[in-house]
Kinemage of the C-alpha trace (Angstrom):
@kinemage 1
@onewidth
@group {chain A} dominant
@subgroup {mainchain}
@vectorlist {calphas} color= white
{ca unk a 1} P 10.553 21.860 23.600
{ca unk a 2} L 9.016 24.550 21.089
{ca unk a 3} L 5.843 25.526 21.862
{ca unk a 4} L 4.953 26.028 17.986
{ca unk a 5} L 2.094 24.100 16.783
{ca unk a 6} L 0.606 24.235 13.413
{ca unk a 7} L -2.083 22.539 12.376
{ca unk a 8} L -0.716 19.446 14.099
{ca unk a 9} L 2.668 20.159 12.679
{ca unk a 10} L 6.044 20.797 15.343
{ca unk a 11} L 8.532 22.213 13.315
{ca unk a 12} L 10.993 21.313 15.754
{ca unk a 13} L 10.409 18.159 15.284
{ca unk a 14} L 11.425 17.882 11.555
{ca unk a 15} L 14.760 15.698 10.119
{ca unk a 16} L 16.654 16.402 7.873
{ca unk a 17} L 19.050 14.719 5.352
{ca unk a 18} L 22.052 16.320 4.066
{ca unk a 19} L 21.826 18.887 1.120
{ca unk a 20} L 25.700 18.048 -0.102
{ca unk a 21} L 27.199 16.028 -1.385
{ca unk a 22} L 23.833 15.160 -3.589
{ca unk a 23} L 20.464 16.209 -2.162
{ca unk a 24} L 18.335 13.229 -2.104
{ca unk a 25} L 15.017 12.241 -0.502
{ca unk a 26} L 13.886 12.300 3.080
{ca unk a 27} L 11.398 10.139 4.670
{ca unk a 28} L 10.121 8.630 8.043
{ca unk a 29} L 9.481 5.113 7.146
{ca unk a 30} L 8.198 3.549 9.972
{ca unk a 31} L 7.226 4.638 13.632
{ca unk a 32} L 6.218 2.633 16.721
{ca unk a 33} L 6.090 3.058 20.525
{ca unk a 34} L 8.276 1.374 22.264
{ca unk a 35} L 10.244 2.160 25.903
{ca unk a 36} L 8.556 5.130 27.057
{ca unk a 37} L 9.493 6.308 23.564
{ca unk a 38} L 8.387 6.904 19.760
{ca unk a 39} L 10.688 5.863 17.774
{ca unk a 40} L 11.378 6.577 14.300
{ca unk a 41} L 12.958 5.394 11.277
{ca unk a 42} L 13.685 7.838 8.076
{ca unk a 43} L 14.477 6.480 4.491
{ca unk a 44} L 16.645 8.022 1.460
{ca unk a 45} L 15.797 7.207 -1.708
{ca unk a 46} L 19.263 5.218 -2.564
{ca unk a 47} L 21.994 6.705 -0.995
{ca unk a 48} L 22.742 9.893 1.239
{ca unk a 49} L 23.533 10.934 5.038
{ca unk a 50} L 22.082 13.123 7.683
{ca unk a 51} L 18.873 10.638 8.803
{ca unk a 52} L 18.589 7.881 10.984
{ca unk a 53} L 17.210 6.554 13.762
{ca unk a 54} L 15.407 9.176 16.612
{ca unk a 55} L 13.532 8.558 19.443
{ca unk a 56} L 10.584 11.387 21.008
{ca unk a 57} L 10.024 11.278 24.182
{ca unk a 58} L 6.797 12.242 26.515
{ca unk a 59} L 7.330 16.143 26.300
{ca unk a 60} L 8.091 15.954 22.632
{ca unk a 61} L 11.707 16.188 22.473
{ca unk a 62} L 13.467 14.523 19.767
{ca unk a 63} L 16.534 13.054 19.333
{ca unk a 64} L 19.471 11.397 16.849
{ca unk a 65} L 20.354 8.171 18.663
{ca unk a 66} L 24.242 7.173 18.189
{ca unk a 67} L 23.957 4.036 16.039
{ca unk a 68} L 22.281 6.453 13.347
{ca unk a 69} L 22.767 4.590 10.549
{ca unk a 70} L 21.621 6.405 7.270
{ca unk a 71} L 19.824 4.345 4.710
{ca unk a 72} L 16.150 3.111 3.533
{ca unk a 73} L 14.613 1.883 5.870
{ca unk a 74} L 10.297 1.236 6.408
{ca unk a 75} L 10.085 -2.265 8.172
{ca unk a 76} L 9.232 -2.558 11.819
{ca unk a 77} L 7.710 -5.267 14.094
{ca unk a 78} L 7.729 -6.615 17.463
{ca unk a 79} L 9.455 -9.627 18.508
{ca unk a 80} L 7.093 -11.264 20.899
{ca unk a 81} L 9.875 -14.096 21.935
{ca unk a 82} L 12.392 -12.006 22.745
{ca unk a 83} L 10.788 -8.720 23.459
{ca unk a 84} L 12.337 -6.597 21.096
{ca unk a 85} L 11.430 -3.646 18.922
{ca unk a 86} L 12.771 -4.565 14.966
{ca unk a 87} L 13.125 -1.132 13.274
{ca unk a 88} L 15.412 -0.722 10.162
{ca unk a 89} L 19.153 -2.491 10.691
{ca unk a 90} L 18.452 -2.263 14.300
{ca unk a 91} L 17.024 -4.225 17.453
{ca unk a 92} L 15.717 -2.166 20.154
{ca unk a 93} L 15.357 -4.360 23.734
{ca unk a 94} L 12.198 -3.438 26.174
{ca unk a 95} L 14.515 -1.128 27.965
{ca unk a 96} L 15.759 1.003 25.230
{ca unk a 97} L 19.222 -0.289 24.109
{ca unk a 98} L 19.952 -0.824 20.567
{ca unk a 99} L 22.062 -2.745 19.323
{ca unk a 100} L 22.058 -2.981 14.914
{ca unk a 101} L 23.099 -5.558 12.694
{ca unk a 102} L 25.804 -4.949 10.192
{ca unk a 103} L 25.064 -7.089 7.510
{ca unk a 104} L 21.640 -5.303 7.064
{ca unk a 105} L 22.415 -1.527 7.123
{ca unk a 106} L 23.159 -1.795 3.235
{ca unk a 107} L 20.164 -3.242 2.212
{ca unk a 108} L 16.594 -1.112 1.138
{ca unk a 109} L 14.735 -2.983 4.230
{ca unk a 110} L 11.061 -2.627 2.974
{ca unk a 111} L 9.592 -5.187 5.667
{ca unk a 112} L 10.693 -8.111 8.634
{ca unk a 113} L 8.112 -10.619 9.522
{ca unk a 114} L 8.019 -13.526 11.874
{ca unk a 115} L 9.636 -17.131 10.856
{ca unk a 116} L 7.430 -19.805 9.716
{ca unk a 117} L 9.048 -22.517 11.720
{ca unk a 118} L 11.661 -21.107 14.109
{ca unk a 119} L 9.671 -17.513 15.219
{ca unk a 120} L 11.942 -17.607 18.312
{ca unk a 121} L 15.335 -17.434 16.996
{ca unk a 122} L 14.770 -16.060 13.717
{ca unk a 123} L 13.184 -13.550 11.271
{ca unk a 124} L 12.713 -12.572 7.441
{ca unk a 125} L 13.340 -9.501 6.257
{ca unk a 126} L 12.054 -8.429 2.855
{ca unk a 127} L 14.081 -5.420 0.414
{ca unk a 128} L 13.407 -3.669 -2.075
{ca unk a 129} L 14.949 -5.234 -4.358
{ca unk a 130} L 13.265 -8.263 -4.011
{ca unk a 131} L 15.764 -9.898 -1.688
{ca unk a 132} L 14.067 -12.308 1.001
{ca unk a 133} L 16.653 -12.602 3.519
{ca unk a 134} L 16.706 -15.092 7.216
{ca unk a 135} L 18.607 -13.315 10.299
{ca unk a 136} L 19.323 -15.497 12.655
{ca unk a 137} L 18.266 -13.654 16.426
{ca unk a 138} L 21.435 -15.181 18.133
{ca unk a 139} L 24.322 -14.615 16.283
{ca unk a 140} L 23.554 -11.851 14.204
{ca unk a 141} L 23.922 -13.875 10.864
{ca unk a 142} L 22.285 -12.635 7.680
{ca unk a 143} L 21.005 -15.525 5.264
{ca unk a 144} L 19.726 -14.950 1.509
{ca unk a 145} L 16.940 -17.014 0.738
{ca unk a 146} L 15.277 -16.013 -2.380
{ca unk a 147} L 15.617 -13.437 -5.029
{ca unk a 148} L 12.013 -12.690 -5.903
{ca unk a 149} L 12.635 -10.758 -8.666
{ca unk a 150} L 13.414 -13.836 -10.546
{ca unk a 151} L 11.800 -15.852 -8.238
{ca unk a 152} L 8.434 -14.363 -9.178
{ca unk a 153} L 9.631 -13.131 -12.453
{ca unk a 154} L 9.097 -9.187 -12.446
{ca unk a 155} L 12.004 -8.232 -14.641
{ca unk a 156} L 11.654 -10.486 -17.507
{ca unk a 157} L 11.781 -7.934 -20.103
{ca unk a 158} L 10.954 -11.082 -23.148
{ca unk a 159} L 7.290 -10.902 -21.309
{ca unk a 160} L 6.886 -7.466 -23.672
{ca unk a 161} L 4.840 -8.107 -26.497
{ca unk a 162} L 7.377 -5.461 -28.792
{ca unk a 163} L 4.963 -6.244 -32.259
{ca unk a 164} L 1.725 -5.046 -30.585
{ca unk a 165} L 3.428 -2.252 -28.647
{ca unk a 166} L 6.758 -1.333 -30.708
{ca unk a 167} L 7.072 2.157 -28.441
{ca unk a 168} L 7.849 0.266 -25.585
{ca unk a 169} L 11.167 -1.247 -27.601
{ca unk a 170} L 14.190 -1.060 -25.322
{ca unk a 171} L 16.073 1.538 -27.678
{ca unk a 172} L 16.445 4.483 -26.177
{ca unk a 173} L 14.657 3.897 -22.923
{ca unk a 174} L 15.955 5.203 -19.640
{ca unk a 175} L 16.173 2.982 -16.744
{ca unk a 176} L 13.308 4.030 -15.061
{ca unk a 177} L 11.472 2.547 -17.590
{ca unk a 178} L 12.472 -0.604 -17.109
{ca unk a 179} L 10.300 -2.747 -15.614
{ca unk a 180} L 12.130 -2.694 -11.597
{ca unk a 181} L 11.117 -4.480 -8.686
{ca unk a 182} L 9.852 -2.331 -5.447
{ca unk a 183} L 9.036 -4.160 -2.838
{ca unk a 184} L 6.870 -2.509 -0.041
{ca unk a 185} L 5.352 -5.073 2.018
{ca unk a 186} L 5.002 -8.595 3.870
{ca unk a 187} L 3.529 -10.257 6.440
{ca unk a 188} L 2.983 -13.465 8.050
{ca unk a 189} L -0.228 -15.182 8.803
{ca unk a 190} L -1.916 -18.494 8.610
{ca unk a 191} L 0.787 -20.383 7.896
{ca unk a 192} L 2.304 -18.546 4.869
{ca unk a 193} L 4.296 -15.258 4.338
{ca unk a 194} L 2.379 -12.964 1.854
{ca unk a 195} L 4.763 -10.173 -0.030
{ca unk a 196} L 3.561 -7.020 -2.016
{ca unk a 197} L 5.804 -5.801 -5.301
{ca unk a 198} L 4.240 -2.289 -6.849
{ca unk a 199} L 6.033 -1.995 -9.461
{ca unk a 200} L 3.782 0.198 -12.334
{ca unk a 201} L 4.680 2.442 -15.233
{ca unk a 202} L 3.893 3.179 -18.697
{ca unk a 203} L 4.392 -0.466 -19.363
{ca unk a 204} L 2.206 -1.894 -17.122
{ca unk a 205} L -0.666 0.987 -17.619
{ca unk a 206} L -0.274 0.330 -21.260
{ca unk a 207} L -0.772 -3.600 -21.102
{ca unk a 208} L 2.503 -4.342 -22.448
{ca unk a 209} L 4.133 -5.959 -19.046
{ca unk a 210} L 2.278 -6.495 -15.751
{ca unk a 211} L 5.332 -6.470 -12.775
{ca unk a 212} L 3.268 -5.885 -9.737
{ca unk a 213} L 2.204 -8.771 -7.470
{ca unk a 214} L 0.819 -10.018 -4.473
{ca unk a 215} L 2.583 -13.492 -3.872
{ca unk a 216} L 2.748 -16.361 -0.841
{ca unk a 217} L 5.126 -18.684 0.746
{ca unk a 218} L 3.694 -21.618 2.805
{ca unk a 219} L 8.195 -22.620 3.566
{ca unk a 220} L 8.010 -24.848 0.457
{ca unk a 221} L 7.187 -22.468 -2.951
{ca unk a 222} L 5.998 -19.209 -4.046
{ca unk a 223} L 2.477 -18.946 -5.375
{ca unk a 224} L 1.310 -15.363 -7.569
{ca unk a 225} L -1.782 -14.483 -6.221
{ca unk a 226} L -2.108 -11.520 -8.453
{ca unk a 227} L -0.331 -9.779 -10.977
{ca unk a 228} L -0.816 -6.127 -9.783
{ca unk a 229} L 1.165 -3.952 -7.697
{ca unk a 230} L 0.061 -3.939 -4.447
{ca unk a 231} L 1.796 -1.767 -1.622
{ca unk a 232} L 1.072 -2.968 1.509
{ca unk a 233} L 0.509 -6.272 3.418
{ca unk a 234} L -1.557 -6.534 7.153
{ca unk a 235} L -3.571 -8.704 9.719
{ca unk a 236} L -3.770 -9.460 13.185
{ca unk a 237} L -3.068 -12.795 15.243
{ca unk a 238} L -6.411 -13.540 16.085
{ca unk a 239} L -9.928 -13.260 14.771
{ca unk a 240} L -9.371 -16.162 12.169
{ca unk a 241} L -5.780 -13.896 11.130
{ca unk a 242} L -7.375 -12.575 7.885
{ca unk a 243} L -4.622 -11.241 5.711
{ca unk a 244} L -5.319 -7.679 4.019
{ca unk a 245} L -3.029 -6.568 0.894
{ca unk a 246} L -4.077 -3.193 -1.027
{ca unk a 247} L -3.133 -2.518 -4.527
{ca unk a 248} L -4.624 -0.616 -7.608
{ca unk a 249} L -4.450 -0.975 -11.390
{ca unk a 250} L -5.637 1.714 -13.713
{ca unk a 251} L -9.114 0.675 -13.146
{ca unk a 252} L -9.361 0.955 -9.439
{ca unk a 253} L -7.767 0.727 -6.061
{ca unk a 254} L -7.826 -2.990 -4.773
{ca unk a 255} L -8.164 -4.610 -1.748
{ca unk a 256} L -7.178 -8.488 -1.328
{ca unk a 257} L -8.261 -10.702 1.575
{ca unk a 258} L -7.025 -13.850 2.571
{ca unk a 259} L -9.848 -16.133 4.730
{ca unk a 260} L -9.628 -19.355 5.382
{ca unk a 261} L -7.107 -19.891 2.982
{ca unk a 262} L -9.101 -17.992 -0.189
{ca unk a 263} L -8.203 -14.890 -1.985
{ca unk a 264} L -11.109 -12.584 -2.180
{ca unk a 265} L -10.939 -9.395 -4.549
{ca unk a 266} L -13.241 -5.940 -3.818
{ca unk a 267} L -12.399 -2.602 -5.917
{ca unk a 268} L -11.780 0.928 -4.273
{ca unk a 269} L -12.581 4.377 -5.739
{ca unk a 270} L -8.989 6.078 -6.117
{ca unk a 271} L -8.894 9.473 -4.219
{ca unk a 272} L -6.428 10.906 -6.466
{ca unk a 273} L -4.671 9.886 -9.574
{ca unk a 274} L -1.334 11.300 -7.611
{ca unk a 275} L -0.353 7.728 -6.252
{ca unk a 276} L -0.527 5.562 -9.674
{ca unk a 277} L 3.300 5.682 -10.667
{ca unk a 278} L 5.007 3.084 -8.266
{ca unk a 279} L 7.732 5.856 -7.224
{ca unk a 280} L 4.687 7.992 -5.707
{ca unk a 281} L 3.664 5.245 -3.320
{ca unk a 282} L 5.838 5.423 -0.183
{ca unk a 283} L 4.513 3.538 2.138
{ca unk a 284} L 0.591 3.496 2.391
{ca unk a 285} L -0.583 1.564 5.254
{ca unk a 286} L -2.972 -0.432 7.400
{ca unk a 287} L -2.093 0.086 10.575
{ca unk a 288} L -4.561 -0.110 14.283
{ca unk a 289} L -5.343 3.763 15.465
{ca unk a 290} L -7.557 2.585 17.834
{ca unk a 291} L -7.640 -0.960 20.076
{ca unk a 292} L -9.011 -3.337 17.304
{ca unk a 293} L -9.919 -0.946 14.761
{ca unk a 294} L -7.856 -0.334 11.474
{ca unk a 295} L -7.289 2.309 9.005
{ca unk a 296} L -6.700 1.961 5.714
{ca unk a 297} L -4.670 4.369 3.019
{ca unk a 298} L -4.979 3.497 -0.281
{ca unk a 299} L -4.843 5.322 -3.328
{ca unk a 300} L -5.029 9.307 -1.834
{ca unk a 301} L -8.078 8.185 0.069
{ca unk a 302} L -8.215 6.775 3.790
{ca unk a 303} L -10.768 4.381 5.304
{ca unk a 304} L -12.254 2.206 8.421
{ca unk a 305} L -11.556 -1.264 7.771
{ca unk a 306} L -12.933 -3.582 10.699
{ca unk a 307} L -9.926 -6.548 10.924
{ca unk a 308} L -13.346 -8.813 11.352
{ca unk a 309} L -14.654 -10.842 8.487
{ca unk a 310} L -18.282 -11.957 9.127
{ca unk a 311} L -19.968 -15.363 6.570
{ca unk a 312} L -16.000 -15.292 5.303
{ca unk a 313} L -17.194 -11.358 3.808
{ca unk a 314} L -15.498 -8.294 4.125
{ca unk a 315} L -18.038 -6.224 5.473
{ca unk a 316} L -16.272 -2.990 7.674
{ca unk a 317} L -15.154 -0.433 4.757
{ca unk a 318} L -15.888 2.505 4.967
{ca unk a 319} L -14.305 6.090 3.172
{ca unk a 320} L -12.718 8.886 6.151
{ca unk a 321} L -11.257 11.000 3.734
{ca unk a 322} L -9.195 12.459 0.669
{ca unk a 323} L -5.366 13.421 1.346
{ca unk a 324} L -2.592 13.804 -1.697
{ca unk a 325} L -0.508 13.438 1.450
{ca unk a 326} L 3.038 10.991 1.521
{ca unk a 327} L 2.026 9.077 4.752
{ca unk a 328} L 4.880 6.257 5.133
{ca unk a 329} L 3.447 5.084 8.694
{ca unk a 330} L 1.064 6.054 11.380
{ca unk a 331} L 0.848 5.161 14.993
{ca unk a 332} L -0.981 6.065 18.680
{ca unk a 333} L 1.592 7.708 21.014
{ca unk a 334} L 0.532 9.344 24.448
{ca unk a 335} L -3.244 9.071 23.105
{ca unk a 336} L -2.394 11.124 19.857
{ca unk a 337} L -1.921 10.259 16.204
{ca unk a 338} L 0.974 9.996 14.910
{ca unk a 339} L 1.654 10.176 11.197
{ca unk a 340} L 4.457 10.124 9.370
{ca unk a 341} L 5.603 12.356 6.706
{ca unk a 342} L 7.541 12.902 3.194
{ca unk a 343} L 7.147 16.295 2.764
{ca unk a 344} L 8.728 18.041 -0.603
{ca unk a 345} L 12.220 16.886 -1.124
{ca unk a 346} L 14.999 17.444 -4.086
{ca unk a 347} L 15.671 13.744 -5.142
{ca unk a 348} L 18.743 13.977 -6.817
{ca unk a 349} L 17.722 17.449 -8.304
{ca unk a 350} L 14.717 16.356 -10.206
{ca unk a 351} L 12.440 19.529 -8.980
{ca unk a 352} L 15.024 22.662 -8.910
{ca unk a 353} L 12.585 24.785 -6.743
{ca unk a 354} L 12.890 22.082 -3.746
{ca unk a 355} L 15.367 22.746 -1.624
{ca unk a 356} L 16.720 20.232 1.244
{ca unk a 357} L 15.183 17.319 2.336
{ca unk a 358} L 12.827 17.332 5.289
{ca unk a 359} L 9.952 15.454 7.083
{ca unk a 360} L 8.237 15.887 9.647
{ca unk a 361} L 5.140 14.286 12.108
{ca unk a 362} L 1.814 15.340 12.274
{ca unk a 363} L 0.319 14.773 15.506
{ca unk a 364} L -3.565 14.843 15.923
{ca unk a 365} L -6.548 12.483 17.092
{ca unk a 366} L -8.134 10.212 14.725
{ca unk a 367} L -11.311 12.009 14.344
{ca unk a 368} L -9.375 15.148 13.273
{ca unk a 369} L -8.919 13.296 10.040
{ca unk a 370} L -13.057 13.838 9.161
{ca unk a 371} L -12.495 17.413 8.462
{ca unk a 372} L -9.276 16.775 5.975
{ca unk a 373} L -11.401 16.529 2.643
{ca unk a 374} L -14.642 14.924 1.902
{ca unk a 375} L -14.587 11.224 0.236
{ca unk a 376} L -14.865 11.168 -3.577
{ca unk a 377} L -13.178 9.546 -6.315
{ca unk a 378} L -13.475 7.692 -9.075
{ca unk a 379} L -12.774 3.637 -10.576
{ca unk a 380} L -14.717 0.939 -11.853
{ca unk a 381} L -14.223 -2.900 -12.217
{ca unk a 382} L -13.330 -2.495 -15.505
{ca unk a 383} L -11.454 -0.296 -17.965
{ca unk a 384} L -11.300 -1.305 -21.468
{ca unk a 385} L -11.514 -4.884 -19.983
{ca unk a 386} L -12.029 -8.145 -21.860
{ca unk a 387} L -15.733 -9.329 -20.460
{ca unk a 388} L -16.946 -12.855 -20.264
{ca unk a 389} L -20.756 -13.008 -20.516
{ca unk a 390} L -22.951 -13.435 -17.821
{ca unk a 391} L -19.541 -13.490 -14.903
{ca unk a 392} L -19.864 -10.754 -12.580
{ca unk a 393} L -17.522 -7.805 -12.278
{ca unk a 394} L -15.443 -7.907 -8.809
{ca unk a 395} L -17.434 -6.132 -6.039
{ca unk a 396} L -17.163 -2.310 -6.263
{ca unk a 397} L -17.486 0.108 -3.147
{ca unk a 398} L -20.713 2.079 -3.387
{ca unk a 399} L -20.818 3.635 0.719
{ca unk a 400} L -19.907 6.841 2.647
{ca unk a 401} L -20.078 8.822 -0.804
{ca unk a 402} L -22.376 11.218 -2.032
{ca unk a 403} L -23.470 11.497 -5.640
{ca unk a 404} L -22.507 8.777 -7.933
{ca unk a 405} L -22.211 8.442 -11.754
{ca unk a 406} L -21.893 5.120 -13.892
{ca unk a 407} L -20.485 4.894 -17.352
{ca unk a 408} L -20.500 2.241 -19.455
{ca unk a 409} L -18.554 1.532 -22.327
{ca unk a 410} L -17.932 -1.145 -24.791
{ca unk a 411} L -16.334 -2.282 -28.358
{ca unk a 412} L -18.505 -4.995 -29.967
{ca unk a 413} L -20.565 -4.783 -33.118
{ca unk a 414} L -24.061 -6.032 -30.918
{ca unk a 415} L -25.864 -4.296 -28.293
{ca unk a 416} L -24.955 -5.442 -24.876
{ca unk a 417} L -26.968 -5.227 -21.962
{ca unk a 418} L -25.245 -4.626 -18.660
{ca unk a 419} L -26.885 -6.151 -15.627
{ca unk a 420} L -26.229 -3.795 -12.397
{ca unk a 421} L -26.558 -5.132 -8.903
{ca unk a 422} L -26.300 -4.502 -5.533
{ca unk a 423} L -25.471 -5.539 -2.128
{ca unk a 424} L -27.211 -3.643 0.382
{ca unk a 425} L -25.702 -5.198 3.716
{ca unk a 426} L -21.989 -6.678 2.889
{ca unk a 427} L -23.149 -10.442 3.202
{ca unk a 428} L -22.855 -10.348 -0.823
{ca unk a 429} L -26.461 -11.379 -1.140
{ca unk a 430} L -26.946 -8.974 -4.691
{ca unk a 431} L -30.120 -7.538 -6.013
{ca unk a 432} L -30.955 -6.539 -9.112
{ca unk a 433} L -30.745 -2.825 -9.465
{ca unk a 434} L -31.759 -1.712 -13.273
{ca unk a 435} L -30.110 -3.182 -16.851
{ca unk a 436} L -28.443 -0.885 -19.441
{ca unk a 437} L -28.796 -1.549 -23.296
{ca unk a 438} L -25.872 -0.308 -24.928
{ca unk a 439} L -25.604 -0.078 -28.241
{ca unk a 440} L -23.070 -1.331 -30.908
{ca unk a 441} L -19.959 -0.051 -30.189
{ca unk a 442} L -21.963 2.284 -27.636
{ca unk a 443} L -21.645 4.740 -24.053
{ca unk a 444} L -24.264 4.960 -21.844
{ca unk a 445} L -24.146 6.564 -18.219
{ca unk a 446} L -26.695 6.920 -15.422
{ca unk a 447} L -26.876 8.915 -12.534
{ca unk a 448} L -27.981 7.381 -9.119
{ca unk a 449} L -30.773 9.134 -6.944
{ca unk a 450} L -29.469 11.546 -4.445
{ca unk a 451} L -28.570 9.488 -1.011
{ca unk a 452} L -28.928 6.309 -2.820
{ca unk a 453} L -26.269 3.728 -1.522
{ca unk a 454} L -25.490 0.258 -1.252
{ca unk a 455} L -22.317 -1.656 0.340
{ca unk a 456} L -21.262 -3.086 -3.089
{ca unk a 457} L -21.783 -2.534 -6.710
{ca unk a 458} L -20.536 -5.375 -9.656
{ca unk a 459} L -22.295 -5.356 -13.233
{ca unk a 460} L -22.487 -8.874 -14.945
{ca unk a 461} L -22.140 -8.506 -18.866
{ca unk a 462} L -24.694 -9.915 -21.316
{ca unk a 463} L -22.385 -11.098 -23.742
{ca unk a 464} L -18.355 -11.258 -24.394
{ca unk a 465} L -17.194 -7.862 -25.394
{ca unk a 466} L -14.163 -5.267 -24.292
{ca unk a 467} L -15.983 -3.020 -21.754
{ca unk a 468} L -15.303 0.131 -19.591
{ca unk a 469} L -17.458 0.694 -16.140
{ca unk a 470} L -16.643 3.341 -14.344
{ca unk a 471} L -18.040 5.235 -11.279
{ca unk a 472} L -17.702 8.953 -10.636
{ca unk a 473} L -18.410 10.037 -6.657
{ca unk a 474} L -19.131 13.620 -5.909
């Protein structure tokens, strides 16, 4: 084993795709413990050679396991039933012996989650693409269920409205401007199997088509829960199995939770605008670091998030840090954590001053991720939003930050006056803060007190107008 060790960084441990005959993207996409081992999964960004499948073992030495099979790969679980680690293409029994399953290695594998009604023979697996697909544990046998790209209808172009927005007319365009679906996440939980699509582009920033959503499957039909992208899907088998989904939209990070059956929206400040294009979001998690406890990465920034929901509230969110960071998945091995990375890669030749592909881990402790950048950021509820007077604005995160800025915004030819209020303690019990008068057609901002913080912010509009609100923490 090398004995270099850089900031948390092994440089012996780093993989490596190929550099001919194209020089595409490398990525570990999923990591988990399993054997005496960590394993690891990497990811190209279509096609390409030289990754795989490695395993690390207690004195950090890595290695290429024979059924390698190159291809995209970020989905992992365990299968309680039959005690097997599911990573990429490939089954991995309690004792280390893998055995992978042909009909899967072509396919972008973005997720696998339990069955709804046969969770001892069989599994779903979820592409990118949009594919929803039923292996059957026993034989092997690889069934296509759905395609939820038409299933939940991301791609239908005719949803454009071309008159109000006549740039966004197909002649011309590239395919990347298209609206594609990208698939990042599922999960099952309560009786239904939630999926996350993030697609997001100019399209979708501008108004014109919305392609992202957050969708369920209660084994009969698909319901849209929201039409935003959302990357990533979570919850545990106990505590009441509340279902977490974070997403954004250019107003704000989002996070979704599913209790007792209910959808309940809160807003995140975005760390960084680095993550809003859907091709810059590989694969932000919530993942346990520590027994019961979760962190969250969403939107450049990551946070606590207690799996606990209190009065059917979200109460346990709170802001660690800032990172600009590619962190597909994160793990504890041997005590440590385990991240892993995308570091700078070619893609096809789209950056000429990148040279091959490479990742790499970065091992550390939890706390170690306190002194990676202090939490600020910025979002709002609303940005250029229609308003309805007198309905509150989703809940906004005011804790763990420092100084904080509101601005508000809006287009109507009467003064409206903007009720803010807070929730001190989570429970969603709000208090009236202060009200703004904004003139017609008017901006207005205020600047909190130093130290000044509550759990939650929303603002509740006087009348109907278009409106901005947007927070600014220092």
């Amino acid at each position: 084993m090398s004995s270099y060790n850089i900031s948390g960084v092994l440089p012996h441990l780093a993989v490596r795709a190929d550099s001919v005959p194209i020089r595409n993207e490398s990525g570990i996409g999923a990591l988990m413990p399993w054997a005496d081992r960590l394993w690891m999964i990497t990811y190209v960004s279509h096609t390409g050679s030289g990754t795989g499948l490695y395993s690390v073992d207690e004195h950090l030495n890595i290695s290429k396991h024979p059924q390698s099979v190159a291809g995209t790969y970020a989905n992992r679980m365990i299968h309680s039933a039959s005690n097997q680690l599911i990573i990429g293409p490939h089954l991995i029994s309690h004792q280390g012996k893998v055995r992978t399953v042909p009909a899967l290695k072509r396919h972008r594998l973005a997720a696998v989650v339990e069955h709804l009604h046969d969770p001892e023979n069989k599994l779903y697996y979820l592409t990118m693409e949009g594919l929803f697909l039923e292996m059957n544990l026993q034989t092997l046998q690889v069934k296509r269920l759905f395609d939820l790209s038409k299933e939940l209808a991301i791609t239908e172009l005719e949803q454009i409205d071309y008159e109000s927005h006549p740039e966004l007319a197909p002649q011309g365009k590239t395919v990347e401007e298209y609206p594609q679906p990208h698939f990042k996440a599922a999960h099952m939980g309560s009786g239904v199997v939630v999926v996350a699509n993030n697609t997001f582009g100019e399209m979708d920033f501008s108004g014109a088509h919305r392609g992202g959503r957050l969708a369920e499957w209660d084994g009969q039909e698909w319901k849209i829960i929201e039409r935003r992208p959302f990357n990533e899907v979570a919850g545990r088998k106990n505590w009441r199995q509340i279902v977490f989904a974070t997403g954004w939209d250019r107003s704000s990070a989002i996070l979704m939770a599913r209790i007792e059956g209910q959808w309940q929206r809160y807003r995140l400040p975005k760390g960084s605008h680095n993550f809003e294009h859907f091709w810059q979001t590989e694969w932000p998690r919530i993942r346990e670091v520590e027994t019961e406890r979760y962190m969250m990465d969403a939107s450049g920034m990551l946070y606590e998030l207690s799996p606990v929901a209190f009065a059917n509230r979200i109460w346990g969110v709170k802001p660690i840090c800032c990172h600009i960071r590619i962190i597909a998945d994160y793990c504890a091995y041997k005590g440590m954590l385990v991240m892993a990375g995308n570091q700078a890669t070619p893609i096809f030749d789209n950056n000429l001053v990148v040279g091959y592909p490479e990742a790499n881990l970065w091992l550390g402790k939890s706390d170690d991720l306190w002194q990676w950048g202090k939490p600020s950021g910025w979002g709002g509820p609303w940005w250029s939003e229609k308003v309805i007077a007198n309905q509150p604005s989703d809940p906004y995160l005011m804790t763990g930050f420092d100084k904080k800025t509101l601005h508000l915004a809006h287009r109507s030819k009467r003064e409206i006056e903007f009720r803010v209020e807070v929730d001190f303690l989570g429970t969603q019990e709000w208090q009236h803060y202060r009200s703004f008068r904004v003139g017609a057609n008017g901006y207005s901002h205020h600047q909190f007190p130093d130290g000044y913080s509550a759990h939650w912010l929303r603002i509740v509009p006087s009348d109907d107008c278009r409106a901005t609100a947007y927070l600014t923490y220092t």
